[in-house]
Structure formats: C-alpha cells, structure tokens
C-alpha positions in Angstrom: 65.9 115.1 19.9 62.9 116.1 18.5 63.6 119.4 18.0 67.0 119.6 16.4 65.7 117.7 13.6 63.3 120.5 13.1 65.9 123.1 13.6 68.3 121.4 11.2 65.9 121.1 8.5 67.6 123.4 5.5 63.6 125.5 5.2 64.4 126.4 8.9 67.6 127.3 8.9 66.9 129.7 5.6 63.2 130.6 7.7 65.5 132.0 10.4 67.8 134.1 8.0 64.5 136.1 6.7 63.1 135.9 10.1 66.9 137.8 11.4 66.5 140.6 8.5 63.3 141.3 8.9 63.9 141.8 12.7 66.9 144.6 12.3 64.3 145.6 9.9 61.7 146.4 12.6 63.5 147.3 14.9 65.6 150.1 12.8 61.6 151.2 12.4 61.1 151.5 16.0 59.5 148.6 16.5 59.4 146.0 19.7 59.6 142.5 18.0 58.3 139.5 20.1 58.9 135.9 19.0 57.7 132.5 20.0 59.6 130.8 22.7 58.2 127.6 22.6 60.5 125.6 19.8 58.9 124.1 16.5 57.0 125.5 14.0 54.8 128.3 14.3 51.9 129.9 12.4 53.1 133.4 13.2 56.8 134.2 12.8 56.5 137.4 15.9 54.4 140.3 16.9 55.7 143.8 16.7 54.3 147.0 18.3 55.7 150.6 17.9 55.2 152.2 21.9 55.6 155.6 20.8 52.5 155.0 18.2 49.3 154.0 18.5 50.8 150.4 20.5 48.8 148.1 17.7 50.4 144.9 17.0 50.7 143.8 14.1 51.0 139.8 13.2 54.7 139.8 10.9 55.4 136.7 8.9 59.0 136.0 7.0 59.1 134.5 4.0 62.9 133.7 2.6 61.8 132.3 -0.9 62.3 133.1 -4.3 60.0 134.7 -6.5 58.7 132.7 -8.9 60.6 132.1 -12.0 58.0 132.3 -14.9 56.4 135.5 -13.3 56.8 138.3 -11.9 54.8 137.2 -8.6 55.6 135.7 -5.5 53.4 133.9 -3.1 52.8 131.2 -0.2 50.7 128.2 0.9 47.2 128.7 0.7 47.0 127.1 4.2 48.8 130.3 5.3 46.7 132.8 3.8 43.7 131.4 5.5 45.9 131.6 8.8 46.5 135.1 8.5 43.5 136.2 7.2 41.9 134.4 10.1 44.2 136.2 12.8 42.9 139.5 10.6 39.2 139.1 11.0 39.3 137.5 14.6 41.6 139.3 16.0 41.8 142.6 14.3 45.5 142.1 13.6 46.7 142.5 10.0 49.9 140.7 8.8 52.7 142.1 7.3 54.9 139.5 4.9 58.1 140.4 4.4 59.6 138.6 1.0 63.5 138.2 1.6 64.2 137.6 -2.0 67.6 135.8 -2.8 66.9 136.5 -6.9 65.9 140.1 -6.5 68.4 140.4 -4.0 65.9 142.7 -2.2 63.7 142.5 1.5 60.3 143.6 -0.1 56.8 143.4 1.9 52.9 144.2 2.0 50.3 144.2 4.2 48.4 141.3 3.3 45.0 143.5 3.4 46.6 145.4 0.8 47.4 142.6 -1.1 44.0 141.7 -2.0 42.6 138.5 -3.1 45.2 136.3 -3.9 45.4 134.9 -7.3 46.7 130.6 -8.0 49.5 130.2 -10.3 48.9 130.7 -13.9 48.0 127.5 -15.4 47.4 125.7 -12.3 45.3 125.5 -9.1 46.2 124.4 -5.7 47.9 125.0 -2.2 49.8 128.1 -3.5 48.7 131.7 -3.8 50.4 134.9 -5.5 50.7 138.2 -5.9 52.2 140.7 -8.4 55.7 141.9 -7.6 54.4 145.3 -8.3 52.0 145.3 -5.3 55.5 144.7 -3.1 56.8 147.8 -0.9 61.0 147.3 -1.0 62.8 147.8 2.5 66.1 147.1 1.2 69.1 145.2 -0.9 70.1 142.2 0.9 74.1 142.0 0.9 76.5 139.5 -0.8 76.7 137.7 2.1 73.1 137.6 3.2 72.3 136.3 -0.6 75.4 133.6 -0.1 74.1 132.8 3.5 70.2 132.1 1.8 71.5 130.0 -0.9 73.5 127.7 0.8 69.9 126.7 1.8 67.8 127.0 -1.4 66.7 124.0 -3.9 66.9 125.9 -7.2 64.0 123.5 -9.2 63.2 126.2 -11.5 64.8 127.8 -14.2 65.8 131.5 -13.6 68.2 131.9 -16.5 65.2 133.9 -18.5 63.6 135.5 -15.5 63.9 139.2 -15.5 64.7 140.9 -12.5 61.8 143.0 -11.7 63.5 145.0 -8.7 67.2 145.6 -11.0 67.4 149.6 -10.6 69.6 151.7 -8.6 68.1 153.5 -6.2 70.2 155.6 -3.5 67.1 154.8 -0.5 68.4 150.8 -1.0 71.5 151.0 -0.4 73.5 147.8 0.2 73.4 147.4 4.2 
C-alpha cells in the first residue's frame, strides 16, 4: 500500500517523465542505462555505461523542474549536492544532471564537476543550490506533448510572466523529437 502512495505522489509521476527522456536520451548516445529495482525513492536516479568506451559509469540524476523564475539559474536541494558529490569523491563516479525544463521547453545537462561550486539563491540561504543557465549543455526540445505531459504535474508558485527564455533560439541540432 505503501508504495502506491509514493508512486502516486504528482513529484513522482513528473520524476519519472524526466527520468523516461533522459533514458531515450542515453541510450540514443550508446549508453546501457541501469535503474533501481527496489521501489521508493532513491538517491541516484540510474547508472549508465557506454561498452564500446572506456566502460566508466557514470551516476545520472533527472531533474523535471523548472528553472527559476527570477533568474536565469536552476538548481536542487543542497542535500542532493552533498549526495552526489559524495558518490564523486568516494566512488570516483561523477554525476550528470539532466534539467528537463517545462519553461525552456528544452532537456539541458552538466556534469556536476563542471558545475562548480554551487551558489544559494540570490537573496536567500538555505537547502537549495544553483547554477547559471549558461553553464547548461542542451540535448534537445522537449515536444508539445512531453511539455503537456510535465505540466499536468507542476505547482506553478512563481511568476514566469517576466521571465525571459534563456534557451528561445532556433537551432537546426534541437530539433523537436
């Protein structure tokens, strides 16, 4: 019973939207994906290795969020960061975080040692760390429906009506898929 309260929770069903893109994502790369089996929440989202590379894995985390409104940044829970950064050092496993962006309407990623140190939200301290926008690699536009699928799940608390789309270009590589 447990566990279809967690998988009904709106976060999760959104969390498993990104976590789907971001997997035909990989894989279109190449990439073997393995997920958690073992229902609930997890720390890690999956592991991915390329077997015609140099067989690293790599720690991937999903995030389907918005950036933030005010800025042209994006972020997570502090908590997280530690988390990943941890898995970094101890295991010598960096983590890639994919962004799936229903505002930009775009998939867009780093390597969180590329990131660098985070920075807290202007004005504020706390549990939540950002990044620039500009430090983001894109992967690709997410379609109408993917957008219409992530909102049916999104609280919209903040005000994007002055936000300014920092990823609006056309670009022939991002095609709509």
């Amino acid at each position: 019973m447990e566990n279809k309260q967690w998988e009904n929770k709106p976060e999760v069903k959104k969390g498993a939207i990104g976590e789907r893109i971001v997997n035909e994502i990989l894989s279109k790369q190449g990439y073997i994906v393995y997920r958690p089996i073992t229902p609930g929440s997890h720390k890690i989202d999956f592991f991915a290795h390329k077997p015609d590379s140099d067989k690293k894995v790599i720690a991937v985390e999903a995030k389907a969020k918005k950036r933030m409104a005010k800025y042209q940044m994006t972020g997570f829970n502090y908590s997280s960061y530690l988390h990943y950064k941890e898995i970094q050092e101890e295991y010598n496993m960096d983590t890639y975080v994919y962004f799936i962006d229903d505002y930009e309407g775009y998939v867009y990623g780093a390597w969180l040692s590329d990131l660098g140190e985070p920075n807290n939200i202007p004005g504020r301290t706390g549990d939540v760390v950002v990044w620039e926008l500009k430090k983001m690699q894109l992967f690709r536009k997410l379609t109408i429906e993917e957008i219409k699928e992530i909102e049916q799940y999104t609280k919209d608390i903040y005000d994007y009506s002055k936000a300014i789309k920092y990823f609006d270009f056309k670009d022939p590589q991002l095609s709509w898929t």
